[in-house]
C-alpha positions as CSV (number, residue, x, y, z in Angstrom):
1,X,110.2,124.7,-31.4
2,X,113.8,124.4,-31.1
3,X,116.1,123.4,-33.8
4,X,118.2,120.4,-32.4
5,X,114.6,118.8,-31.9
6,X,113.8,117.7,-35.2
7,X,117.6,117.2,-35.6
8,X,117.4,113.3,-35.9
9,X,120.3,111.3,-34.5
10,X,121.4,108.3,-36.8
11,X,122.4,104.9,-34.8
12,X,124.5,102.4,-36.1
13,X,124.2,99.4,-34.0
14,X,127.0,96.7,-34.3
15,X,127.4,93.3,-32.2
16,X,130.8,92.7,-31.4
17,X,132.5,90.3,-33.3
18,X,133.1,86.6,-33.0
19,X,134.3,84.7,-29.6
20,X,135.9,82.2,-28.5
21,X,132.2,80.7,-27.1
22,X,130.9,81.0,-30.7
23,X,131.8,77.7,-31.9
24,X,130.0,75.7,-30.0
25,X,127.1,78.9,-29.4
26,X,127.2,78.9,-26.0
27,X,125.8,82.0,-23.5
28,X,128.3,84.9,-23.0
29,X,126.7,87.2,-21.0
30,X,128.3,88.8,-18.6
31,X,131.4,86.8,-18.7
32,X,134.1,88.3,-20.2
33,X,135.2,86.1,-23.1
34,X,138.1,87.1,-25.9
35,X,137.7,87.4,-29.5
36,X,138.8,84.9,-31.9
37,X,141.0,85.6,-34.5
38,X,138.0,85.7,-37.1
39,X,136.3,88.1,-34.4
40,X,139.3,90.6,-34.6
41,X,139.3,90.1,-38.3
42,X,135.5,91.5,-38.3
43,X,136.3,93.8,-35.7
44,X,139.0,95.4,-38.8
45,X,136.6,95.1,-41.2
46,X,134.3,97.2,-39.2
47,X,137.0,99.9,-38.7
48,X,137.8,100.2,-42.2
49,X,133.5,100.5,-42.7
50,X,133.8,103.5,-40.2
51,X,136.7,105.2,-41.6
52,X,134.7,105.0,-45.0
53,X,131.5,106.0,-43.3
54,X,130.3,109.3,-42.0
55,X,130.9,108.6,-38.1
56,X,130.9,111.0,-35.4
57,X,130.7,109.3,-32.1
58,X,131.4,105.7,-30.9
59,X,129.5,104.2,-27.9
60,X,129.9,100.9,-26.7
61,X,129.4,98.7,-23.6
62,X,131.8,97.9,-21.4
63,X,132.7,94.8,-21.6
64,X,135.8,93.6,-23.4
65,X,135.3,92.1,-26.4
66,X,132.8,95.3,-27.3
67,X,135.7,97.3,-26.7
68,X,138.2,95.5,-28.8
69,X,135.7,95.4,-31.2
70,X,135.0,98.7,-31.6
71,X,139.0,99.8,-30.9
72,X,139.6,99.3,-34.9
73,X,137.2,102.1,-35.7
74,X,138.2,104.3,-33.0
75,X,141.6,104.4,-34.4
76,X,140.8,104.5,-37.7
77,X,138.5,107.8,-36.6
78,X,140.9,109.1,-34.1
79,X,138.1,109.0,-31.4
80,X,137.7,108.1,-28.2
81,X,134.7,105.9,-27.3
82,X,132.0,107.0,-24.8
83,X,131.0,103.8,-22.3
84,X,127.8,102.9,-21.7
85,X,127.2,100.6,-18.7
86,X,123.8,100.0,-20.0
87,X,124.4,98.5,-22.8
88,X,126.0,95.3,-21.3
89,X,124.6,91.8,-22.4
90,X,122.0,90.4,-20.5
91,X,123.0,88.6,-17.5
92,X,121.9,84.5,-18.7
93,X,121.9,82.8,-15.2
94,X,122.4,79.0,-14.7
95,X,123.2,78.9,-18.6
96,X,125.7,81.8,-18.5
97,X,128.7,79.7,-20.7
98,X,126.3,76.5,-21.5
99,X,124.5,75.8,-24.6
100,X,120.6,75.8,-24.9
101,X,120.9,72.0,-25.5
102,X,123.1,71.1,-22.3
103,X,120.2,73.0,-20.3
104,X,117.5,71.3,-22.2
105,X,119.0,68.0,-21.4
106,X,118.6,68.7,-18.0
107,X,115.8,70.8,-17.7
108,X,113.6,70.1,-20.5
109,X,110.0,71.6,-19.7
110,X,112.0,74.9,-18.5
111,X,113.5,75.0,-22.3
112,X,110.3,74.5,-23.9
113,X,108.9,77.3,-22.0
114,X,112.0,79.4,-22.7
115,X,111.5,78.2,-26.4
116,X,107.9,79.1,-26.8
117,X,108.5,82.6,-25.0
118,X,112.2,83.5,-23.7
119,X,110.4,86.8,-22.2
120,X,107.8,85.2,-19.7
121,X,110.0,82.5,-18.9
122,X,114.0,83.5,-18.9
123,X,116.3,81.4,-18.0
124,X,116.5,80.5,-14.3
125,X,118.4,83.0,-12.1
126,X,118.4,85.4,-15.4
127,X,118.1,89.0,-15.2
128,X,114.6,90.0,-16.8
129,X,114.5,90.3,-20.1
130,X,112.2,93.1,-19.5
131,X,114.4,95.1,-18.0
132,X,117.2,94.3,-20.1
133,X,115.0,95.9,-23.0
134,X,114.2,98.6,-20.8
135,X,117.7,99.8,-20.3
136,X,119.1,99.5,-23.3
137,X,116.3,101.5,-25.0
138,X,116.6,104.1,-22.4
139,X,120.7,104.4,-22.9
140,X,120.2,104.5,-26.9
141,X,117.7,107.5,-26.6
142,X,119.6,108.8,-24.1
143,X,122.9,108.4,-26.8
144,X,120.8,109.8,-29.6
145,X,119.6,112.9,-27.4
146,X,123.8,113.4,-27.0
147,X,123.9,113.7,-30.6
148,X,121.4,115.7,-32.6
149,X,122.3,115.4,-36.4
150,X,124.7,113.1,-36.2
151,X,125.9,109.2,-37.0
152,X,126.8,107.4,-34.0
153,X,128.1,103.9,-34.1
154,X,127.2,102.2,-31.3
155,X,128.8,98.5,-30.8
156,X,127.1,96.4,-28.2
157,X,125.6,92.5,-28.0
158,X,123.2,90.2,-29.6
159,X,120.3,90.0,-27.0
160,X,120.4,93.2,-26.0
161,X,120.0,94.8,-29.2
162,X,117.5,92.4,-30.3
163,X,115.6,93.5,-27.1
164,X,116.1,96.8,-27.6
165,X,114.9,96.0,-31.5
166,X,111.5,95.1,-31.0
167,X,111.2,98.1,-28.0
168,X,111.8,101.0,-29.9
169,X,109.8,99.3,-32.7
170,X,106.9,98.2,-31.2
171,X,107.3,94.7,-31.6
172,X,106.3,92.3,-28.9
173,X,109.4,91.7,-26.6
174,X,108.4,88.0,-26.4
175,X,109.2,87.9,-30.4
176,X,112.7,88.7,-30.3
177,X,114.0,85.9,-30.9
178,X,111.8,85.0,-34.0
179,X,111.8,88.6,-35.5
180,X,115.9,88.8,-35.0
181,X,117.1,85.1,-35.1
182,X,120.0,86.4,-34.6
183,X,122.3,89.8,-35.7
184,X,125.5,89.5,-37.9
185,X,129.0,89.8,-35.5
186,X,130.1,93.4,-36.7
187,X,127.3,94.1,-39.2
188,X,125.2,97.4,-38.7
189,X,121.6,98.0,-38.3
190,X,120.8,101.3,-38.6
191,X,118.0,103.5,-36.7
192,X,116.8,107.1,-36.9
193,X,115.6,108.4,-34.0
194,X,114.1,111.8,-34.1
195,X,111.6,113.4,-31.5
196,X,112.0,110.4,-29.4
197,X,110.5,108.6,-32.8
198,X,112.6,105.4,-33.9
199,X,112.4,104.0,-37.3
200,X,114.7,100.8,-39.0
201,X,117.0,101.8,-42.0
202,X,118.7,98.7,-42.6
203,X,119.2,95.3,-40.5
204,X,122.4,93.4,-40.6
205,X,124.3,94.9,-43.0
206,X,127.7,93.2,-43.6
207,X,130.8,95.4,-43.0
208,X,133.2,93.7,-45.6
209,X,132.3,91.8,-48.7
């Protein structure tokens, strides 16, 4: 057996921090929408965490407010991030930059489905939440296979990561959003992965006090 295989890879798993579609908790998925303030406040706060944390790569997706997220903890490290295509939000269809309400109001049955199990019944014109899962599992093992032995933040978005949660944990996809109502902007959940085995350190850790 080799040495680097039973070399775990630690994961530090960040959504990027508050936007400007947060307020009011509508869809962002793959529209490109800013940080707030507050969101570049966390974004800091998650720098300073990194710079005070054993860190030796940074991955993120590569959409913008990942990247401006994760830019205060590339400075602070003095490295340059690795983008992952992969790891983009899921694609919401007809509700992409609409709130779960507005849709409800005018499809009601649709959202109850969506309600009782987001997985088997997505939002119309949504990419599969299926595959979603599937991707993003596949680039964080393919991240932690980069990276035998050592701690890699990797900043990304909330479905996604909830997806690729209950994936590499063996948790019903359909559960996702039960199991992870919903992860902290710029807090880390952290995951071993060794052997291609996964296992949950912490969930939702804040960065700053």
């Amino acid at each position: 057996m080799s040495t680097t295989s039973t070399r775990g890879a630690t994961l530090l798993l960040a959504r990027h921090g508050q936007t400007v579609w947060h307020a009011e908790n509508r869809y962002a998925g793959v529209s490109d929408v800013p940080l707030t303030d507050e969101g570049r406040v966390q974004a800091e706060a998650l720098g300073r965490w990194a710079a005070a944390h054993p860190v030796d790569a940074i991955w993120t997706s590569t959409v913008s407010r990942v990247i401006a997220t994760a830019e205060p903890a590339c400075r602070a490290l003095g490295l340059s991030p690795h983008r992952e295509p992969a790891l983009r939000e899921c694609d919401f269809g007809v509700v992409e930059g609409r709130t779960l309400a507005e849709f409800e109001a005018e499809n009601p049955a649709r959202a109850k489905a969506f309600r009782a199990d987001p997985v088997s019944y997505p939002f119309p014109e949504a990419e599969d939440p299926r595959t979603a899962a599937a991707r993003g599992a596949a680039a964080l093992r393919r991240i932690a296979a980069a990276h035998p032995g050592e701690r890699v933040l990797v900043v990304a978005h909330n479905t996604l990561l909830r997806l690729v949660l209950c994936s590499v944990l063996s948790i019903p996809l359909g559960e996702y959003r039960r199991v992870f109502p919903r992860l902290r902007n710029a807090a880390i959940t952290e995951l071993r992965v060794t052997d291609g085995a996964v296992a949950l350190l912490s969930l939702n850790v804040p960065c700053a006090p």
